[in-house]
C-alpha beads as a LAMMPS data file, in Angstrom:
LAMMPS data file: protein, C-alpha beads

323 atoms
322 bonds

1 atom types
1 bond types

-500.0 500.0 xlo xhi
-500.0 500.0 ylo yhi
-500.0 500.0 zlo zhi

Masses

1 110.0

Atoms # bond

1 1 1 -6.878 8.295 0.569
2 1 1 -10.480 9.644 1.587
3 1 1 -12.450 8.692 4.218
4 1 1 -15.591 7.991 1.973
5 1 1 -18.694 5.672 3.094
6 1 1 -19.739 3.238 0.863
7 1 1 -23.211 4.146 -0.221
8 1 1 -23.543 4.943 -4.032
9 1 1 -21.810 8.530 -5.053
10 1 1 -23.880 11.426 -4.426
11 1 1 -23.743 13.156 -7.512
12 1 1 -25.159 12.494 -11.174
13 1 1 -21.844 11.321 -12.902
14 1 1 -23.040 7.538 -12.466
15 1 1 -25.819 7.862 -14.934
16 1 1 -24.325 11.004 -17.311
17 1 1 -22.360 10.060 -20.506
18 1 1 -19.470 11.429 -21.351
19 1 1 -19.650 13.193 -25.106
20 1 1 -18.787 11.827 -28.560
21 1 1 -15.420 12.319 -29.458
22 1 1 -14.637 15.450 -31.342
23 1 1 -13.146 14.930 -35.067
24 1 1 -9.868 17.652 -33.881
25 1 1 -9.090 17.210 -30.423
26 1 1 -6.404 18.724 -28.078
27 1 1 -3.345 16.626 -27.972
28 1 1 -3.541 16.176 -24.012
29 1 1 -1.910 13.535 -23.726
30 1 1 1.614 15.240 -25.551
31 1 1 0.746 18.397 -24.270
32 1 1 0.579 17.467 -20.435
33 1 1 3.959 15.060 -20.888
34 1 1 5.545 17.639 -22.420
35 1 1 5.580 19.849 -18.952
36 1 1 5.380 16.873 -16.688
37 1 1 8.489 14.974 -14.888
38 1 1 9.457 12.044 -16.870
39 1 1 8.197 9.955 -13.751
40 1 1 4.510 10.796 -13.926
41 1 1 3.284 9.679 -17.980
42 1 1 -0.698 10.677 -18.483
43 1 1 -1.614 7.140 -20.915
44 1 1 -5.147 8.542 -21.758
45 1 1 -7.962 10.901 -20.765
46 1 1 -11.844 10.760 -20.035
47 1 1 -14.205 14.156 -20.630
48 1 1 -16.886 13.484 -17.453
49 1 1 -20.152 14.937 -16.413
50 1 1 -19.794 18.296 -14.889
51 1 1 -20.632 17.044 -11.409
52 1 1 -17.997 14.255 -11.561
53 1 1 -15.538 13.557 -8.770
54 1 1 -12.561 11.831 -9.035
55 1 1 -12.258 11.337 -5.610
56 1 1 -16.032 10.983 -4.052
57 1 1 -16.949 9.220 -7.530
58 1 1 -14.522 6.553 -6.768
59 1 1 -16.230 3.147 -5.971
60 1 1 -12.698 1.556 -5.130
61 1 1 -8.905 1.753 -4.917
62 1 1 -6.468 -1.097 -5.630
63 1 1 -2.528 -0.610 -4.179
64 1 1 0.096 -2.265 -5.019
65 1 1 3.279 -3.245 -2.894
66 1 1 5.938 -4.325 -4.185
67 1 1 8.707 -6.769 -2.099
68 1 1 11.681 -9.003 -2.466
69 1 1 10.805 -12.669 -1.015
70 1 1 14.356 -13.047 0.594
71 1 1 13.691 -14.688 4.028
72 1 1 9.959 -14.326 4.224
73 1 1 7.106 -16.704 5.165
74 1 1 5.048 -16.351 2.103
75 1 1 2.201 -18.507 3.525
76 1 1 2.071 -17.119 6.778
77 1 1 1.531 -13.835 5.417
78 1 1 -1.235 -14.506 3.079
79 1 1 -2.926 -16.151 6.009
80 1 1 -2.357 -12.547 7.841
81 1 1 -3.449 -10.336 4.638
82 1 1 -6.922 -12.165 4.867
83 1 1 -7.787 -11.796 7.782
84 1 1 -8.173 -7.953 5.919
85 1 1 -11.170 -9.194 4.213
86 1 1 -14.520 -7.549 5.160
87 1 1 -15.229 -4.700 6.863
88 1 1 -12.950 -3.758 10.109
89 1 1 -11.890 -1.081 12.172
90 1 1 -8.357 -0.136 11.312
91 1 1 -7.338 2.450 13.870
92 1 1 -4.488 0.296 14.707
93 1 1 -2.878 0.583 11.064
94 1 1 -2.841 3.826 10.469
95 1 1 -1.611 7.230 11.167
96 1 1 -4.180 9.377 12.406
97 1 1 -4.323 12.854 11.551
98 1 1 -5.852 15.209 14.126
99 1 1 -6.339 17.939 11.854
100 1 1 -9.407 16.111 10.292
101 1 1 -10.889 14.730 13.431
102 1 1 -11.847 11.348 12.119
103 1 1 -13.656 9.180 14.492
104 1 1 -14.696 6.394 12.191
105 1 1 -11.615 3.908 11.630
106 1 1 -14.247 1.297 9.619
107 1 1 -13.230 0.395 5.686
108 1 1 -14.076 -2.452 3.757
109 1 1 -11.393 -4.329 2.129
110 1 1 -12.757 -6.412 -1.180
111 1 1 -9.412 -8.224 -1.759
112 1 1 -5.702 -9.246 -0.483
113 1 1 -3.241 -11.428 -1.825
114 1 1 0.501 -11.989 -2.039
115 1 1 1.124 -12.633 -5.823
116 1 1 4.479 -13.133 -7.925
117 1 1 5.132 -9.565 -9.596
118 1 1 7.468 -11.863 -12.088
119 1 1 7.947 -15.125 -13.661
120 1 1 11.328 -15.720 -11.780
121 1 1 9.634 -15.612 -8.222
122 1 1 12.338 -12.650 -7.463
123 1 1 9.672 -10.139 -6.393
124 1 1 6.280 -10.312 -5.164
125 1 1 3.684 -7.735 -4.527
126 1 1 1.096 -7.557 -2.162
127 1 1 -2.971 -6.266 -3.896
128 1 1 -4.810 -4.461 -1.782
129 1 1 -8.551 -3.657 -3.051
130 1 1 -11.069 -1.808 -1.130
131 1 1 -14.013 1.234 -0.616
132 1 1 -11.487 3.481 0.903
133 1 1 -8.330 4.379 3.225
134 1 1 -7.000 5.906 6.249
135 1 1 -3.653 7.503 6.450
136 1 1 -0.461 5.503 5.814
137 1 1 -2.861 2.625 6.499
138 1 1 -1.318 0.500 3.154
139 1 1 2.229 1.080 4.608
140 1 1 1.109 0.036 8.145
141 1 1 -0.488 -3.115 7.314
142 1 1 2.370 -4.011 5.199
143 1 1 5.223 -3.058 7.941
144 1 1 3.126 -6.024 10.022
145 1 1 3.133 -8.542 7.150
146 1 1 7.078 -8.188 6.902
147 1 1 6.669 -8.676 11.095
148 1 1 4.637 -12.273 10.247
149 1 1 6.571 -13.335 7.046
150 1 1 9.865 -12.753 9.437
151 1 1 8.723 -15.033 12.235
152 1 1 8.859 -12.594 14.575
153 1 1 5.022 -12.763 14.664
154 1 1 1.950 -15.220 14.156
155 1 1 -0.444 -14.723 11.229
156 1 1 -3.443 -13.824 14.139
157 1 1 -1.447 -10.457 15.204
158 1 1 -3.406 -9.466 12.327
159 1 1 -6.731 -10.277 13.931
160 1 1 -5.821 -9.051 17.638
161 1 1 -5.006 -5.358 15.522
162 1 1 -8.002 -5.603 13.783
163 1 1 -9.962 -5.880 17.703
164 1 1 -10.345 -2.367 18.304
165 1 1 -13.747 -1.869 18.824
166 1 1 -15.042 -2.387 22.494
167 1 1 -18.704 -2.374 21.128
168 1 1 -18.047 -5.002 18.208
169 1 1 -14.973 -7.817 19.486
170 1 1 -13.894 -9.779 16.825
171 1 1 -14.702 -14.043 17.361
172 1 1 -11.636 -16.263 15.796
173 1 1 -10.597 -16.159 12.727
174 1 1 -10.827 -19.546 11.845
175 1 1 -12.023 -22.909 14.061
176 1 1 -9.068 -23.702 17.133
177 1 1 -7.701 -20.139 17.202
178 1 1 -8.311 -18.499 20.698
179 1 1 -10.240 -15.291 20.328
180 1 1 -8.362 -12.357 19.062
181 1 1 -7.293 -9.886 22.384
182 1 1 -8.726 -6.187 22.486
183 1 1 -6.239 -3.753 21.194
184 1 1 -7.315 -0.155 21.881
185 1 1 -4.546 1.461 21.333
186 1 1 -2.165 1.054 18.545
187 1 1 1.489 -0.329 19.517
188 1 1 4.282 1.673 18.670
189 1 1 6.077 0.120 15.518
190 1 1 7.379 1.600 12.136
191 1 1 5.439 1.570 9.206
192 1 1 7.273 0.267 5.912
193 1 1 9.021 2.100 3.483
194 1 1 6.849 4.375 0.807
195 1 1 9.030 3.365 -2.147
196 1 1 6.984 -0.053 -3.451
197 1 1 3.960 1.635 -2.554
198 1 1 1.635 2.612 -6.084
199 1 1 -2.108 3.583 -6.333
200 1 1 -2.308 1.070 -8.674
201 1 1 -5.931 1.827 -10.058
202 1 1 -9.453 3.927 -9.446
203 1 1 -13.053 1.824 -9.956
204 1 1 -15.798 3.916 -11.140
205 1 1 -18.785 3.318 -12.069
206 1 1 -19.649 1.498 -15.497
207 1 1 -19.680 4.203 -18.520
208 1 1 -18.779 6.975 -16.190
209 1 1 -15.420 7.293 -17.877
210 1 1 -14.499 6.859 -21.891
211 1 1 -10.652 6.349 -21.620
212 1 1 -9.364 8.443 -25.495
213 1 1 -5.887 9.087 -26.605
214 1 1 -4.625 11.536 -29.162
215 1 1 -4.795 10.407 -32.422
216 1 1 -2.125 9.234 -34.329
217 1 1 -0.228 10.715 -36.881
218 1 1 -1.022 9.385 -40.826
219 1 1 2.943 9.498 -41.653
220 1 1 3.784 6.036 -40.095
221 1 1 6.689 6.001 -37.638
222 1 1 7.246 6.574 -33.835
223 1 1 4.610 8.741 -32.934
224 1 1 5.809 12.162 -30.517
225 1 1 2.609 11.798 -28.999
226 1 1 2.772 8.186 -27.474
227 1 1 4.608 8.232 -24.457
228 1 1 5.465 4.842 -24.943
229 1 1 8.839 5.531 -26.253
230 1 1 9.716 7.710 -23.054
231 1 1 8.548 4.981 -21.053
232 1 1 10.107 1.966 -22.692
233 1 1 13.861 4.067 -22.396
234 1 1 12.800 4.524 -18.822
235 1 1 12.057 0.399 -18.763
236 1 1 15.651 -0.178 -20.433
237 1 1 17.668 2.222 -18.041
238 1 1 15.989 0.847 -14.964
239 1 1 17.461 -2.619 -16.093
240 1 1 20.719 -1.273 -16.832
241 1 1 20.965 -0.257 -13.581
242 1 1 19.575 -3.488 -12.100
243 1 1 22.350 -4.955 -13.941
244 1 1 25.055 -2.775 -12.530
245 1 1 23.892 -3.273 -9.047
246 1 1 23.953 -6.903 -9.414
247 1 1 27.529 -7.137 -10.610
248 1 1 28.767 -4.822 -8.135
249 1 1 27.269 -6.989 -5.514
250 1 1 28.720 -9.913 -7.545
251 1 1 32.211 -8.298 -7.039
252 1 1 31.922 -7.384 -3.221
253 1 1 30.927 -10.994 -2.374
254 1 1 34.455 -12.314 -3.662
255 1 1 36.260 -10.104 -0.649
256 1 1 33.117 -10.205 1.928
257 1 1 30.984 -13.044 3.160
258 1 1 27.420 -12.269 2.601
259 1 1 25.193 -12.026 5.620
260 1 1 24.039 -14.376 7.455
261 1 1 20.152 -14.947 6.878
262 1 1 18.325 -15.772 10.433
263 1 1 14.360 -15.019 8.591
264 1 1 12.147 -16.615 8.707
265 1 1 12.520 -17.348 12.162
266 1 1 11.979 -21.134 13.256
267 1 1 11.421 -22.095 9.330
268 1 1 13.476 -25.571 8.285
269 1 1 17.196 -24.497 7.581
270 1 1 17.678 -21.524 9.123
271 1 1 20.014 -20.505 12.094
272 1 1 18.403 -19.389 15.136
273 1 1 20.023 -15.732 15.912
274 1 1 23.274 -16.049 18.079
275 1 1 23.165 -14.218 21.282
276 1 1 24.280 -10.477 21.261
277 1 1 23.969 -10.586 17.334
278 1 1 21.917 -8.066 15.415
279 1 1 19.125 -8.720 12.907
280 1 1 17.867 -6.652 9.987
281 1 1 13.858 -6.070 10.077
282 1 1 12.770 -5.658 6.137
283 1 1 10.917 -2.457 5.868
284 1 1 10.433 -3.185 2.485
285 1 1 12.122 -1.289 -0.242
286 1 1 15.621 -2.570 0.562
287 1 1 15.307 -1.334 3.727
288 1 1 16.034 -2.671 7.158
289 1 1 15.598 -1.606 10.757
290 1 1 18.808 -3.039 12.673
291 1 1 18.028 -4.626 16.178
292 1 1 19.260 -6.650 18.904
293 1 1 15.935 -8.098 20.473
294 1 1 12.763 -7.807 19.207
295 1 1 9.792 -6.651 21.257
296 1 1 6.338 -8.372 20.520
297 1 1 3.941 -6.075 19.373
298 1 1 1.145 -6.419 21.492
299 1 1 4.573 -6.061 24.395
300 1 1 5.317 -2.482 23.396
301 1 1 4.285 0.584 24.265
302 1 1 0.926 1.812 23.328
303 1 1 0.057 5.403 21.588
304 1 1 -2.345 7.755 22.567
305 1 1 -5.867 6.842 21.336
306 1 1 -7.706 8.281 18.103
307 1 1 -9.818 10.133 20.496
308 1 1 -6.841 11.435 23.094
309 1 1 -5.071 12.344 20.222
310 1 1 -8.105 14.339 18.414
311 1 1 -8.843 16.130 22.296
312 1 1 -5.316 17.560 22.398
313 1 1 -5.474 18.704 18.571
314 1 1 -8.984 20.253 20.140
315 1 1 -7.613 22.232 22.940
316 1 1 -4.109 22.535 21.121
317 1 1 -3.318 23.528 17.511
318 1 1 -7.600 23.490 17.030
319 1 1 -7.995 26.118 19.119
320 1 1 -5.411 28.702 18.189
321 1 1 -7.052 28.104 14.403
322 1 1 -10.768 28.947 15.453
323 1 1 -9.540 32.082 17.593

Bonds

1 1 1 2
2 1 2 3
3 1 3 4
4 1 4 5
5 1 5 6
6 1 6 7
7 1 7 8
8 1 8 9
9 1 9 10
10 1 10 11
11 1 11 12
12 1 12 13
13 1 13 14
14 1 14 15
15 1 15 16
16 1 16 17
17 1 17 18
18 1 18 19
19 1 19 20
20 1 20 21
21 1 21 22
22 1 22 23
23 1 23 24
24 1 24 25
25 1 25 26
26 1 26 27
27 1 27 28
28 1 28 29
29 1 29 30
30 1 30 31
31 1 31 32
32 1 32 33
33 1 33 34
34 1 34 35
35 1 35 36
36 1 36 37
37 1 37 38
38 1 38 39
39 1 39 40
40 1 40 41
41 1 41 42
42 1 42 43
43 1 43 44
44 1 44 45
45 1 45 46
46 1 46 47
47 1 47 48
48 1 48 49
49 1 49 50
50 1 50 51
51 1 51 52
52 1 52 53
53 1 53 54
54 1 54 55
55 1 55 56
56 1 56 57
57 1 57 58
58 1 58 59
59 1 59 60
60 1 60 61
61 1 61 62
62 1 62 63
63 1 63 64
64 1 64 65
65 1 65 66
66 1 66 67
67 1 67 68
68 1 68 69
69 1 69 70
70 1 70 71
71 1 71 72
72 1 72 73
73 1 73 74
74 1 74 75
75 1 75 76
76 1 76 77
77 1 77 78
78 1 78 79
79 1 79 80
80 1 80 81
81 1 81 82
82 1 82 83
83 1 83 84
84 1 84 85
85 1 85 86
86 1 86 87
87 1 87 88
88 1 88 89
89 1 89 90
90 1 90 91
91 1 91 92
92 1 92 93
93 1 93 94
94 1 94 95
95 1 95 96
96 1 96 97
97 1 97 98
98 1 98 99
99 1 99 100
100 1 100 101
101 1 101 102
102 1 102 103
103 1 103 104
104 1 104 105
105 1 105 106
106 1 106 107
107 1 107 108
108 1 108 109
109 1 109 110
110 1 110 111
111 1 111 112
112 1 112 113
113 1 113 114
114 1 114 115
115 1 115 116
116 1 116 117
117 1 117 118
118 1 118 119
119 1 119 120
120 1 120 121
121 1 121 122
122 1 122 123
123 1 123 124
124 1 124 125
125 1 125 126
126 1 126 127
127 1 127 128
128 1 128 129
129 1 129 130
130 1 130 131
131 1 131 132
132 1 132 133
133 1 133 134
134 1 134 135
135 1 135 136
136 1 136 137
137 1 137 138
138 1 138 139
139 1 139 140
140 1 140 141
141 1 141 142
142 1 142 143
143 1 143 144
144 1 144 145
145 1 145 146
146 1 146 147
147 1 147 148
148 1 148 149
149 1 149 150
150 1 150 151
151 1 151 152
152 1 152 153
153 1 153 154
154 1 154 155
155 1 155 156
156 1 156 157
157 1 157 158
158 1 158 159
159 1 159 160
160 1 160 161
161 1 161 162
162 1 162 163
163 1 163 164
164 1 164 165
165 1 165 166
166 1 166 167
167 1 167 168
168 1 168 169
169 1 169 170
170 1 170 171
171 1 171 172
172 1 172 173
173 1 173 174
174 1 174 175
175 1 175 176
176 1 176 177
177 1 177 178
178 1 178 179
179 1 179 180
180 1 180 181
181 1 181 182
182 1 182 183
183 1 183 184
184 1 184 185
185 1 185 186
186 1 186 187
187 1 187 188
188 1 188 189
189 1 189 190
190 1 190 191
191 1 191 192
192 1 192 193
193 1 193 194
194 1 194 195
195 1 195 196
196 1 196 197
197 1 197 198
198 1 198 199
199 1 199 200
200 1 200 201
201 1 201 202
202 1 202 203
203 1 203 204
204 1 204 205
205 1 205 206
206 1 206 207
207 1 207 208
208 1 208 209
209 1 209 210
210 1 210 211
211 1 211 212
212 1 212 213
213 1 213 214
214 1 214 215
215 1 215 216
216 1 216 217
217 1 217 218
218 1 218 219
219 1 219 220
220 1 220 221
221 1 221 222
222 1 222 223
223 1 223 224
224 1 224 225
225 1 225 226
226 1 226 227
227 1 227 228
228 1 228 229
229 1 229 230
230 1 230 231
231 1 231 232
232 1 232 233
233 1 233 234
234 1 234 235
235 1 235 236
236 1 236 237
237 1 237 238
238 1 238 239
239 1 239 240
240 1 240 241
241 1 241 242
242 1 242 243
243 1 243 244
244 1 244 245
245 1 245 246
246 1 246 247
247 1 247 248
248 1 248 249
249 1 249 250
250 1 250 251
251 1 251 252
252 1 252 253
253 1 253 254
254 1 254 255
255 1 255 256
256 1 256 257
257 1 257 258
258 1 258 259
259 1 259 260
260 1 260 261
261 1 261 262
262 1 262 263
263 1 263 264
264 1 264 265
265 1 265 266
266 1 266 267
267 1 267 268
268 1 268 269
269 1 269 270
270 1 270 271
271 1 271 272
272 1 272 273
273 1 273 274
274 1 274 275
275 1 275 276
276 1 276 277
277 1 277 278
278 1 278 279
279 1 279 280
280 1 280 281
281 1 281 282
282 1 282 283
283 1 283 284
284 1 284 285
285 1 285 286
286 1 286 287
287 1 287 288
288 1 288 289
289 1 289 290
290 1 290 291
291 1 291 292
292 1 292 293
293 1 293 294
294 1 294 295
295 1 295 296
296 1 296 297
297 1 297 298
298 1 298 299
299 1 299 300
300 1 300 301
301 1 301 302
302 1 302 303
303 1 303 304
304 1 304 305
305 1 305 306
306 1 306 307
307 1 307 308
308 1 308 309
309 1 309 310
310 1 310 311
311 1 311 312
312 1 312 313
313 1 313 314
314 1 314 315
315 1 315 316
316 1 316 317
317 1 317 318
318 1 318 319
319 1 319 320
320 1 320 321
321 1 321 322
322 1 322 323
């Protein structure tokens, strides 16, 4: 999402007010559900000032990720997600695009935390607030908080990623940690899965926006125009299915032993990995990346730089566009 400064938005639609509410107004919330997939649902609209961005009027964004606490360090990775806090340079957790020749990596992150999603404690999600974002940068940061919750690395890997800037090194984090290494180039790891990933919410700026609905209908009843009832079917199928799943795996279980757990690694309880076994990485989403040893991060190969990779777009793909 963007690559936006954080000085106040440029245009007028901070001070305009949006107009009084008409006494017949277009249904759009019905009309737009009515043509749209059943997995995108419009709740409400705003009118806004004719110079009004929803993008460059955006004061911050807040993502959600979504995760199953099954063999994670909980602690260990809310001590990584703040070190997020403030502003850094986050060339190492991201995917840079060379088509838009970005040479500022710096965004300000305003809040992190690893919260219960439910009152069970059988999914968590990780809130992410801040000015702006690079590219895959949510799914990057949280492919290296499955990395600390595993075990397979400390809470500062965070900090060391976040050292990218030769003209500004990063001092501890906290009092009796070592100061962070310089990582200039980004080590070569997979990001985590998209699924859990939602653009939870947009901050604008305060009476920019007046949220309406279509009105309701005088003959009592479900109303066609709510898309509640779509939603709550959606809600009920969803658990169905969760419920199917579960006694499926229920079933298997009674003919197959269920994997050994070896996450997180070291904690009290858990089996070190036997030599020559495999272990499954979470990539969140119910997904896994299968390996036999794992390779430190800061170990691994490192990939081209932000500016070696915008030079070869320049005298590559770049130049065959200007011609």
């Amino acid at each position: 999402m963007g690559d936006l400064a954080d000085e106040k938005p440029t245009n007028g639609s901070m001070h305009a007010q949006p107009p009084p509410q008409a006494e017949l107004e277009f249904p759009y919330v019905f009309a737009l559900n009515h043509i749209l997939p059943p997995t995108i649902r419009v709740l409400a609209w705003s009118p806004v000032a004719d110079d009004f961005s929803a993008r460059f009027s955006c004061r911050w964004r807040h993502y959600k990720y979504f995760f199953s606490p099954s063999g994670l360090d909980l602690a260990a990775m809310q001590d990584a997600a703040s070190r997020l806090l403030g502003e850094h340079d986050f060339r190492n957790l991201c995917k840079i695009d060379a088509s838009k020749q970005i040479t500022v990596f710096t965004r300000r992150i305003l809040h992190a935390s690893i919260d219960r999603a439910d009152d069970k404690g059988e999914l968590y999600v990780f809130n992410l607030r801040g000015n702006a974002f690079l590219y895959n940068m949510v799914r990057h940061i949280m492919a290296i908080l499955f990395l600390v919750g595993s075990g397979l690395e400390r809470p500062s890997i965070m900090s060391a990623l976040l050292n990218a800037d030769l003209a500004r090194p990063l001092p501890p984090f906290r009092e009796g940690e070592d100061v962070p290494p310089l990582v200039t180039g980004k080590p070569d790891y997979q990001i985590a899965d998209p699924l859990p990933l939602m653009l939870w919410e947009c901050g604008y700026d305060e009476g920019v926006l007046d949220w309406r609905i279509d009105r309701s209908s005088s003959r009592g009843g479900d109303s066609a125009k709510s898309p509640l009832r779509g939603m709550i079917c959606a809600y009920e199928r969803a658990l169905v299915t969760t419920a199917l799943e579960a006694h499926f795996l229920k079933a298997a279980e009674a003919h197959h032993k269920p994997p050994q757990q070896y996450f997180p690694v070291g904690a009290p309880g858990v089996e070190p990995l036997p030599p020559g076994a495999m272990m499954s990485v979470p990539l969140g989403g119910g997904m896994v990346k299968r390996a036999g040893v794992y390779v430190p991060l800061l170990q691994r190969k490192r990939m081209l730089t932000p500016d070696e990779v915008n030079e070869r777009y320049r005298l590559g793909r770049g130049a065959k566009k200007s011609e």
